[in-house]
Structure formats: structure tokens, C-alpha cells
MIZADO-474957 format. One line per 10 residues: number of its first residue (from 1); their letters; for each residue x, z, y of N, C-alpha, C. Coordinates in nm, 3 decimals. Layout:
! MIZADO-474957
NUM> A> X/Z/Y/X/Z/Y/X/Z/Y | ...
This chain:
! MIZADO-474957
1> XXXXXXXXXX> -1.039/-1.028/-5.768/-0.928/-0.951/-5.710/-0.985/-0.841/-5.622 | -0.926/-0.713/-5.629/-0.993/-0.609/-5.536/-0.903/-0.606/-5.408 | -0.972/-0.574/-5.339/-0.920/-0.564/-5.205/-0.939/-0.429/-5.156 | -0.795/-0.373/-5.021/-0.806/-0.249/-4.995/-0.921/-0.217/-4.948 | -0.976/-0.173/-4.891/-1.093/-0.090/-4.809/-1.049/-0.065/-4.670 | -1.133/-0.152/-4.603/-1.094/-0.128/-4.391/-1.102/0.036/-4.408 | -0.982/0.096/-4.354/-1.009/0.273/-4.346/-0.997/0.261/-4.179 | -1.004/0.157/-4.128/-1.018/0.158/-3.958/-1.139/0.176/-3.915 | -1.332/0.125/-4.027/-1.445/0.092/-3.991/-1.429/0.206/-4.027 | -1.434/0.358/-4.091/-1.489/0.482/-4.047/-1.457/0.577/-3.919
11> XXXXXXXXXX> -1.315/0.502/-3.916/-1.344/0.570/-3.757/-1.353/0.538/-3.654 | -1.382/0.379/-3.656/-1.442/0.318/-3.515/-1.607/0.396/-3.520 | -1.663/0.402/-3.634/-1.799/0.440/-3.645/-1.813/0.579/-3.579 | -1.717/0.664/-3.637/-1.716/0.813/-3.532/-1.684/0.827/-3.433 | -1.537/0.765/-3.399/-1.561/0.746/-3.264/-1.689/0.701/-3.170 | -1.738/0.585/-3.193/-1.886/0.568/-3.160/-1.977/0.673/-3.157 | -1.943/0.724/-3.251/-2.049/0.822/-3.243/-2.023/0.969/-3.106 | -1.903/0.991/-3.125/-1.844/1.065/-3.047/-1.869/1.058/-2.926 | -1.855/0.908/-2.900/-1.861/0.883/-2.772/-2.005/0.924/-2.742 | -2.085/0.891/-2.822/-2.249/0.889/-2.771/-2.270/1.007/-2.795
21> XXXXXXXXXX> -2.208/1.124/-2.827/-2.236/1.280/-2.828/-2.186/1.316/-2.687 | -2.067/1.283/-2.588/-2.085/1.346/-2.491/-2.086/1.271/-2.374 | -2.161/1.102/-2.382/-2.159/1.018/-2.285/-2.309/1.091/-2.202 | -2.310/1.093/-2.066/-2.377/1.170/-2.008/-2.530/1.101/-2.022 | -2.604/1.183/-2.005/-2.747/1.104/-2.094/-2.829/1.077/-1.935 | -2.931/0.949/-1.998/-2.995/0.905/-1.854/-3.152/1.001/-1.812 | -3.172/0.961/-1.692/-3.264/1.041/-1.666/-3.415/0.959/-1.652 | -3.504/1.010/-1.742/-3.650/0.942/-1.762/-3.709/0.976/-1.643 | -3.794/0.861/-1.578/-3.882/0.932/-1.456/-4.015/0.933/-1.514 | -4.104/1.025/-1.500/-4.240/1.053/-1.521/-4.320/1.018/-1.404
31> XXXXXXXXXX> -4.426/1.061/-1.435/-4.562/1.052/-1.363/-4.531/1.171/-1.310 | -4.500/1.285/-1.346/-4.485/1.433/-1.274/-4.374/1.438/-1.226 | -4.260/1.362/-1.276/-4.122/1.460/-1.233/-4.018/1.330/-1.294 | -3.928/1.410/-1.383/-3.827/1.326/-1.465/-3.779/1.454/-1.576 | -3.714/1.372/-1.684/-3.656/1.462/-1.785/-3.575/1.389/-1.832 | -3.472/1.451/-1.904/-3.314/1.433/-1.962/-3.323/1.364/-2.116 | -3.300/1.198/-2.087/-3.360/1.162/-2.222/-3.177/1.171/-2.280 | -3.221/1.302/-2.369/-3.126/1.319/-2.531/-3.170/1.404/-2.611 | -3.139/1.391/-2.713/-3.220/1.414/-2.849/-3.169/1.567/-2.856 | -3.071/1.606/-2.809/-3.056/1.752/-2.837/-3.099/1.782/-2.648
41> XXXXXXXXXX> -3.241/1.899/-2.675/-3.234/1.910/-2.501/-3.143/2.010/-2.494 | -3.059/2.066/-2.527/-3.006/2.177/-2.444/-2.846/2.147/-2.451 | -2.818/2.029/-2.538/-2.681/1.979/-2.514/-2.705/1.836/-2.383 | -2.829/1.791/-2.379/-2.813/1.754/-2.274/-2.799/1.758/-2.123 | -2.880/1.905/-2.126/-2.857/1.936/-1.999/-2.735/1.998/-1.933 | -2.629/2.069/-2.100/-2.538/2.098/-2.024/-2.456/1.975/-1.983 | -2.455/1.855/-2.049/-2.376/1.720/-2.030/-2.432/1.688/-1.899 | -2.544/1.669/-1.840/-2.558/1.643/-1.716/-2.491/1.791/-1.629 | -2.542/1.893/-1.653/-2.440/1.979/-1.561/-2.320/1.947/-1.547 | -2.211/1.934/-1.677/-2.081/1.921/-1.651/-2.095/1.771/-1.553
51> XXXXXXXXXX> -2.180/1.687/-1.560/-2.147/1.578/-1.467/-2.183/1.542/-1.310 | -2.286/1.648/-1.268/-2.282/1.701/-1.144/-2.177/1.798/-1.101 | -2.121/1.906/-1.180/-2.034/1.980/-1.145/-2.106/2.147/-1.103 | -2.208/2.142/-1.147/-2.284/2.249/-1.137/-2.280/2.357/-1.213 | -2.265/2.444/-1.219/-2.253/2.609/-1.320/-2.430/2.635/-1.412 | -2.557/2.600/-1.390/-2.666/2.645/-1.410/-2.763/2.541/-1.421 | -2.875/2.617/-1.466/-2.953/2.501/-1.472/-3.074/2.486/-1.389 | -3.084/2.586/-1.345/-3.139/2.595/-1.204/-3.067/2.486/-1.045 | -2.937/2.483/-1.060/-2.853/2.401/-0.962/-2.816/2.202/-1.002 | -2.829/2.238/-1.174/-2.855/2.072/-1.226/-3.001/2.047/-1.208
61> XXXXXXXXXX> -3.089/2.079/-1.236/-3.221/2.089/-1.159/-3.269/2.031/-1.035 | -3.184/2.083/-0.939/-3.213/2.078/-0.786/-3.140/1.978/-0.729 | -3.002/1.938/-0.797/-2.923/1.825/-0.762/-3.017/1.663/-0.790 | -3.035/1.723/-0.927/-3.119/1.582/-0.985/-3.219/1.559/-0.902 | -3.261/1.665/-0.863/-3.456/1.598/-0.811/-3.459/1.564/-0.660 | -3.277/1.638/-0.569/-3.259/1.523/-0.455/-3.205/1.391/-0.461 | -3.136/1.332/-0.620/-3.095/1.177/-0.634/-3.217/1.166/-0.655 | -3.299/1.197/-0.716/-3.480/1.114/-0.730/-3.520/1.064/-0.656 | -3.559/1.191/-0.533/-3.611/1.109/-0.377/-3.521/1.065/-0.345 | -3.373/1.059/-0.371/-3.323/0.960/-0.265/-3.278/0.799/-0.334
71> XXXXXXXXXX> -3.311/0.824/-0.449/-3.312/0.679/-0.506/-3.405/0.580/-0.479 | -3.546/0.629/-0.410/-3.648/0.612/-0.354/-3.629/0.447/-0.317 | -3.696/0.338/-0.367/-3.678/0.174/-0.329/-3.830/0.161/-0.338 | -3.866/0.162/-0.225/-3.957/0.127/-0.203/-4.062/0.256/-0.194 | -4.204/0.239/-0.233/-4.263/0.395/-0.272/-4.266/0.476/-0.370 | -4.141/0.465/-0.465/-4.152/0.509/-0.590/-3.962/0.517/-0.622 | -3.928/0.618/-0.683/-3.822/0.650/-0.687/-3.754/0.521/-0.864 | -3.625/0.470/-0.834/-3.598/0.365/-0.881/-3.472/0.417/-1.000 | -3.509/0.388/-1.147/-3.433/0.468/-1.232/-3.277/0.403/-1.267 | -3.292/0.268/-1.232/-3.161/0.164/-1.156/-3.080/0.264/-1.055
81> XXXXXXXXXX> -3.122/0.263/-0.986/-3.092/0.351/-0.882/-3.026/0.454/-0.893 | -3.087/0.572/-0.968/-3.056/0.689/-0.972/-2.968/0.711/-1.101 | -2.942/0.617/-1.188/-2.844/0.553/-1.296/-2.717/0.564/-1.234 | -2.728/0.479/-1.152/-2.611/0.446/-1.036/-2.493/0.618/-0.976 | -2.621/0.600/-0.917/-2.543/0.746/-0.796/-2.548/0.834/-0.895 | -2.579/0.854/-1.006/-2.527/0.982/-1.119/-2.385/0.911/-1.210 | -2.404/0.793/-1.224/-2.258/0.700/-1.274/-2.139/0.761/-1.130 | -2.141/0.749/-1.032/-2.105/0.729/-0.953/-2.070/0.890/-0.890 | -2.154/1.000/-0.939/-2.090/1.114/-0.941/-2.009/1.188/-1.031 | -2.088/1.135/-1.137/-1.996/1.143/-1.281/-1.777/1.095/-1.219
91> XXXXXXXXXX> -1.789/0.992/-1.172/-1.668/0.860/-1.167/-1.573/1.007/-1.066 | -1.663/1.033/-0.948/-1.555/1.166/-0.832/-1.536/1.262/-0.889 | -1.644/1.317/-0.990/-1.603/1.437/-1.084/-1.614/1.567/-0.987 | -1.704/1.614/-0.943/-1.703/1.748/-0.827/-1.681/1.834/-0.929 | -1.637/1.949/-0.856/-1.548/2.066/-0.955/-1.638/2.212/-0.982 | -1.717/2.190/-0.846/-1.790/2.290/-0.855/-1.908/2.274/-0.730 | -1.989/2.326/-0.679/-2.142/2.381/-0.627/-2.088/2.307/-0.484 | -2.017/2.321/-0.434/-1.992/2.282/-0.295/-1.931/2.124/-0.334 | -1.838/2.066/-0.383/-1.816/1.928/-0.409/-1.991/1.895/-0.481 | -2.040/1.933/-0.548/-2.096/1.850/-0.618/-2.252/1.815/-0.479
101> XXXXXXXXXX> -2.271/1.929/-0.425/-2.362/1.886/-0.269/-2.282/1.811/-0.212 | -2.168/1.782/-0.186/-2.108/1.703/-0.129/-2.127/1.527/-0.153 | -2.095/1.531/-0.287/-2.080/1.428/-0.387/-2.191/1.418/-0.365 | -2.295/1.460/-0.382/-2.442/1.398/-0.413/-2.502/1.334/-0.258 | -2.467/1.392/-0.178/-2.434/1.303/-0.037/-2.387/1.173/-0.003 | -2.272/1.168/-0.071/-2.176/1.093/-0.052/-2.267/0.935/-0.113 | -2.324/1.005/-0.232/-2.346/0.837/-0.326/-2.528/0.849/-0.225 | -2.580/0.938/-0.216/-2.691/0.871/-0.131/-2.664/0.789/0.006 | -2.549/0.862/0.089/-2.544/0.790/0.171/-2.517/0.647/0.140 | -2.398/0.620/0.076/-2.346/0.450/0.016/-2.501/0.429/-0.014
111> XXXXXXXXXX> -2.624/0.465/-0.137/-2.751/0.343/-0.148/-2.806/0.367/0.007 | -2.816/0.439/0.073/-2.905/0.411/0.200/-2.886/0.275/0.266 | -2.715/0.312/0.280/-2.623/0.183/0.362/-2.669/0.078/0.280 | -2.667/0.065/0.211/-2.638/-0.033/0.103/-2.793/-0.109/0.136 | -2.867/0.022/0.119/-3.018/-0.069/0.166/-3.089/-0.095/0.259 | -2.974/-0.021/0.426/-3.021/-0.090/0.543/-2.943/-0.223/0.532 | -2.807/-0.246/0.481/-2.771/-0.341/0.498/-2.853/-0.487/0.459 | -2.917/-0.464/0.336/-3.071/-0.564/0.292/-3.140/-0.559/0.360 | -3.167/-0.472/0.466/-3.258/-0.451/0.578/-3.216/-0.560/0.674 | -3.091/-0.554/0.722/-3.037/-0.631/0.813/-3.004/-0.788/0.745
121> XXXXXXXXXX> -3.004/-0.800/0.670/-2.945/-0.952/0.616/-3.107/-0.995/0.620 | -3.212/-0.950/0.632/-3.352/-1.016/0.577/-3.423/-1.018/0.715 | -3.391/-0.945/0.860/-3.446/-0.886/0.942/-3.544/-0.999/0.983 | -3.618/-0.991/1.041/-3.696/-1.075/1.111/-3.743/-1.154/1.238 | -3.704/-1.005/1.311/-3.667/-1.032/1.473/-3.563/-0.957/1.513 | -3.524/-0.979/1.641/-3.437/-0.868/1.675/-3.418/-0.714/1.710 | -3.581/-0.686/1.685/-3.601/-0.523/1.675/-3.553/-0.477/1.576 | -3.603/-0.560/1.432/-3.566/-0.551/1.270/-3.417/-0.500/1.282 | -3.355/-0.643/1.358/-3.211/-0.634/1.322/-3.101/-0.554/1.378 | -3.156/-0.500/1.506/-3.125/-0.391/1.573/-3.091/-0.269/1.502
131> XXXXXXXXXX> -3.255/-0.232/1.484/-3.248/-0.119/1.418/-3.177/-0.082/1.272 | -3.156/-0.198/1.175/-3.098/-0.218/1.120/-2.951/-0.163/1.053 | -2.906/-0.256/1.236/-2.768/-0.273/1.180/-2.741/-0.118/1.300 | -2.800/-0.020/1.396/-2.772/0.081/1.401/-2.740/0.142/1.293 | -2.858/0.172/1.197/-2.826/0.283/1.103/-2.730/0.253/0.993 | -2.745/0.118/0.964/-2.571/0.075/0.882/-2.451/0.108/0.929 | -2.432/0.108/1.042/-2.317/0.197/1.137/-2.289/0.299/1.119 | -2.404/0.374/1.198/-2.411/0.562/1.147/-2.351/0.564/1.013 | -2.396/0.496/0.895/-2.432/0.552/0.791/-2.277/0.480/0.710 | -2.266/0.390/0.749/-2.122/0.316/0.731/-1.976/0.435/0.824
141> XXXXXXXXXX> -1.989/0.507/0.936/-1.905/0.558/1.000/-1.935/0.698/0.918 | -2.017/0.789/0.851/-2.048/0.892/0.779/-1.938/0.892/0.663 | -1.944/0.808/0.578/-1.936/0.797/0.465/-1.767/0.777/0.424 | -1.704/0.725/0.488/-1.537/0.832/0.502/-1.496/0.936/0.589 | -1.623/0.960/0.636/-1.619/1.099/0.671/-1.605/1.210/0.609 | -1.717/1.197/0.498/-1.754/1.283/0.361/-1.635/1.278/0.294 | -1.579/1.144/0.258/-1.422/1.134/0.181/-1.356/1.241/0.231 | -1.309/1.204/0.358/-1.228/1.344/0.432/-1.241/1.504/0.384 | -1.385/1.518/0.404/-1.433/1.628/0.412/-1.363/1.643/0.284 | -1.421/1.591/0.150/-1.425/1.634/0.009/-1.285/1.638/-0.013
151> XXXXXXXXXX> -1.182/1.581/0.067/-1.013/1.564/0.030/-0.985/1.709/0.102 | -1.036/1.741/0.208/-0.970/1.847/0.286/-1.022/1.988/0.195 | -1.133/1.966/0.149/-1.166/2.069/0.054/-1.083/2.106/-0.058 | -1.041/1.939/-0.168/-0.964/1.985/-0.259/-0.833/2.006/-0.282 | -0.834/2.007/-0.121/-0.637/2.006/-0.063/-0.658/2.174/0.023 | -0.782/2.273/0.001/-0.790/2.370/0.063/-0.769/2.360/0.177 | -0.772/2.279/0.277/-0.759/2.252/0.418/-0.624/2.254/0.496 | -0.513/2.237/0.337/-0.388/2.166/0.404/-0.334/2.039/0.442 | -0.295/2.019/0.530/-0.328/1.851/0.554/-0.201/1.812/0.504 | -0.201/1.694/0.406/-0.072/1.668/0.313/-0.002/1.567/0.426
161> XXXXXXXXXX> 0.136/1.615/0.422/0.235/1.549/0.517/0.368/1.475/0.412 | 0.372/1.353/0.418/0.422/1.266/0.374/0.547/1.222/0.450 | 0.696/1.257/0.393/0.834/1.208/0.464/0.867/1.081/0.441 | 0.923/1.008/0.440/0.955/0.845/0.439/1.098/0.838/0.416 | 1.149/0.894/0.594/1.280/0.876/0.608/1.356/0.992/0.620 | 1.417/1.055/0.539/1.556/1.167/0.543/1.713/1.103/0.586 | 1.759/1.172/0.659/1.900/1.160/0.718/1.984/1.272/0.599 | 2.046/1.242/0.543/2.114/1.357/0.453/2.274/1.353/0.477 | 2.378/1.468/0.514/2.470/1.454/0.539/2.547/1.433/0.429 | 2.695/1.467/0.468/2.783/1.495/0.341/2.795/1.601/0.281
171> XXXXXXXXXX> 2.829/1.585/0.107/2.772/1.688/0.026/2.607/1.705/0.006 | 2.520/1.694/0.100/2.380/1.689/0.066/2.334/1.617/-0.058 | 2.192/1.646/-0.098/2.136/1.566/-0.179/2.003/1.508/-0.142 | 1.993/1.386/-0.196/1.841/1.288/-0.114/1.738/1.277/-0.252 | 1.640/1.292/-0.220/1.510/1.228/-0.325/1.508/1.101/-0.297 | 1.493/1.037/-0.380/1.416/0.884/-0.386/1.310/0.866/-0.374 | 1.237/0.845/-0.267/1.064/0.794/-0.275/1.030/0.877/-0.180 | 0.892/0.891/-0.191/0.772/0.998/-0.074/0.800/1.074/-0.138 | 0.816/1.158/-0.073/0.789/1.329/-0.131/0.669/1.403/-0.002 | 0.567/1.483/-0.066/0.466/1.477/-0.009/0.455/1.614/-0.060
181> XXXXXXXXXX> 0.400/1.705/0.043/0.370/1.844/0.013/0.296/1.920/0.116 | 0.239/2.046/0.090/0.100/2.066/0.176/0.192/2.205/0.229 | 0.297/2.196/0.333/0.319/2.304/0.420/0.357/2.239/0.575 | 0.453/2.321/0.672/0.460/2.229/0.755/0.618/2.220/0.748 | 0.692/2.086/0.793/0.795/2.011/0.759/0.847/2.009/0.863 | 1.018/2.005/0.921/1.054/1.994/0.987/1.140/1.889/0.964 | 1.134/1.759/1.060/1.215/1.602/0.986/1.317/1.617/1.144 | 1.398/1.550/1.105/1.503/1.515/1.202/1.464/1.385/1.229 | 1.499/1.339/1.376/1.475/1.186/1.420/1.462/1.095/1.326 | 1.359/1.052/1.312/1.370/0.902/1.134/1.371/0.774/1.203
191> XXXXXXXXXX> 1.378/0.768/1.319/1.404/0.622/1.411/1.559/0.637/1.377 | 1.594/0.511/1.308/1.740/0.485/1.260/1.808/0.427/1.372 | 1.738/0.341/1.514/1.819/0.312/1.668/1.842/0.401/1.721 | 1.711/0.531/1.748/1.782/0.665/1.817/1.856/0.733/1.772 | 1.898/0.714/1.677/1.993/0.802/1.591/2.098/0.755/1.611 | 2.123/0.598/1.588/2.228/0.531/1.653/2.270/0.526/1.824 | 2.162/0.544/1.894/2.195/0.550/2.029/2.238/0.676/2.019 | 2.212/0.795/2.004/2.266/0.919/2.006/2.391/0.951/1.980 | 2.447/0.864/1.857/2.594/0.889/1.794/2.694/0.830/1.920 | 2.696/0.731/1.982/2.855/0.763/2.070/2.805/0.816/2.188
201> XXXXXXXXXX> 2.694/0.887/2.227/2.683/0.988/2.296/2.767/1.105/2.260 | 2.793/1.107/2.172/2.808/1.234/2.099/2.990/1.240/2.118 | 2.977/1.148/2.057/3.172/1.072/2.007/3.199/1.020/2.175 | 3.160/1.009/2.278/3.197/1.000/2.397/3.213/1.150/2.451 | 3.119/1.210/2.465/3.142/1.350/2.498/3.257/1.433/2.419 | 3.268/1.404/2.284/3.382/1.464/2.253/3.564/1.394/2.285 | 3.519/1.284/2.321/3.643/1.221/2.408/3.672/1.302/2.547 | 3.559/1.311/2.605/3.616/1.399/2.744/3.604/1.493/2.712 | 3.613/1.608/2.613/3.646/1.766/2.608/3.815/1.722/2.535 | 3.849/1.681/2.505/3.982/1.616/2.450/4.065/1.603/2.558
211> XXXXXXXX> 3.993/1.478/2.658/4.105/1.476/2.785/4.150/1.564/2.854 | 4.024/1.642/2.894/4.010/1.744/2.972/4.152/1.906/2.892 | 4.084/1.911/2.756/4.200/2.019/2.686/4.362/1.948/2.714 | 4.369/1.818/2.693/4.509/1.735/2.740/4.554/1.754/2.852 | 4.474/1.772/2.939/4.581/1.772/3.074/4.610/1.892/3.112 | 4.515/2.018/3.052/4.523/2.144/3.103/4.701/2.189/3.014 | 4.667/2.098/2.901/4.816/2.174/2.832/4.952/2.073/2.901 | 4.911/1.977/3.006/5.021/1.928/3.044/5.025/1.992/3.184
């Protein structure tokens, strides 16, 4: 008996393949330096550019060879390592020359932390652990710092202001949910008690302009 033919196994196979044409390629370390292991060099280097976020190849160049030294475990720069914080810049996606120095900050600082914190879990005495757990601090208080920074950058340095609570009269119309936008907002009281303490302030005062018009017409 003949049977159809899987027409699904040719294109799981291209897809595969696809994928491995623009999955970002790893970086070989040498005795001299490092180089871009993929079989086409000049489609690889632009695949690592697009994944630093860099325009040139002079600037993918210079990015790469500060994750090198700073992948640094021990006396020798660690290709685990520098796997990582290029996975890991790839994942924020910088857009351009200023995010991507940013970004490349960002993931050295996290392995530094990451490897005073092994510093501090192993320490020995309390100088070890001192010093330690200082620079895990610093380096732990930095590092949503950089977040900030890189948000305030791709928000152009508007700080996004988020409403909650709207008061909407009659005839008005209300959104449902956050509505969130980068200008500046003017909200009316969103404390729903002061709003309530305010109202027979209001409805009392207009009782005595009432009395007051009453007796003048009597």
C-alpha cells in the first residue's frame, strides 16, 4: 500500500535551516584575540552587528573585545561567559551605538555581581567577606540604575505618567484601564474620601446662598 509523503519534514528541515542562517553566531577565543565562528564571514559579522546594535564593523569590533576582557574568570577570558552577556544583549536588543554601550554595561555589570557574589558565599575571613559583599552592593545598586538610564533613553527623557483613577461627569466619556502617556497630565483629586468630604461642603454652601437669596426676597 503507498502512503502519502510527510510534506511537513521539508519544511521543518528549512525552517531549521533558516533558523541557523540568522541565529547569531558564537565567538571563538584565540591565542591572539577571538573570531566569529560562521561559515559565511561577512554574513556573520553583520549578524553579530545587528545583535549588538551597532552600524559598522569597526564598533562590532570594539564592543566584542570589551565582553572578552570582561568575561575574564579567572586569568583568561571565559567563552561560557561571553556566550552569555552576548545571549543576553541579543534578549534587550539595543537600537543603536549609545543603547548598545549601554547594554554592554549592563550584562558586565550583572557577571561582575554575579561573581563577587561567589566571592562572598566562599569568603574566608571577614576581610574576604567585607570586601565582598561591598562591591556586590555597589554593583547590585548600579544595575537598575542602567535599567533607568536605558528606559529614559528609549522614552527620550519623558517620564511616562500612568492615571488609575478618573472622575468623569455627566455626558463625559471614561477609558477602561491605565492609560499611560509621555506628556504632563492634569488629574483631579483620585482620593474617592476627599472627594466625598468635599461634596456636602459644597451642597451646604449652596444651602446658605439659598437662605440668604430667601429672606432678602421676603
Amino acid at each position: 500500500m503507498n502512503t502519502a509523503p510527510d510534506i511537513t519534514t521539508p519544511t521543518a528541515i528549512a525552517a531549521t535551516d533558516q533558523a541557523k542562517a540568522v541565529a547569531t553566531p558564537r565567538i571563538k577565543l584565540l591565542s591572539h584575540g577571538f573570531s566569529i565562528d560562521h561559515p559565511d564571514p561577512e554574513l556573520g559579522e553583520q549578524l553579530m552587528a545587528d545583535t549588538l546594535g551597532v552600524a559598522d564593523r569597526e564598533a562590532m569590533h570594539g564592543i566584542l573585545r570589551q565582553l572578552v576582557k570582561a568575561s575574564v574568570s579567572g586569568e583568561s577570558p571565559d567563552e561560557v561567559n561571553l556566550s552569555f552577556m552576548i545571549s543576553m544583549v541579543k534578549s534587550i536588543r539595543p537600537r543603536d551605538s549609545v543603547e548598545a554601550m549601554l547594554v554592554a554595561q549592563m550584562v558586565s555589570v550583572h557577571v561582575m555581581a554575579m561573581r563577587c557574589a561567589h566571592h562572598l558565599a566562599n569568603a574566608d575571613d571577614l576581610a574576604q567577606h567585607d570586601s565582598a559583599a561591598r562591591a556586590l552592593g555597589r554593583l547590585a545598586r548600579t544595575f537598575p540604575a542602567q535599567i533607568d538610564a536605558l528606559n529614559r533613553y528609549r522614552s527620550h527623557g519623558e517620564p511616562a505618567i500612568t492615571v488609575q483613577n478618573v472622575s468623569v461627569g455627566d455626558g463625559g466619556k471614561a477609558i477602561v484601564g491605565n492609560v499611560t502617556q509621555h506628556a504632563n497630565v492634569i488629574v483631579s483629586d483620585k482620593n474617592p474620601a476627599s472627594a466625598a468630604r468635599k461634596a456636602p461642603k459644597a451642597a451646604g454652601s449652596r444651602r446658605k446662598r439659598d437662605s440668604v437669596c430667601s429672606k432678602r426676597e421676603a
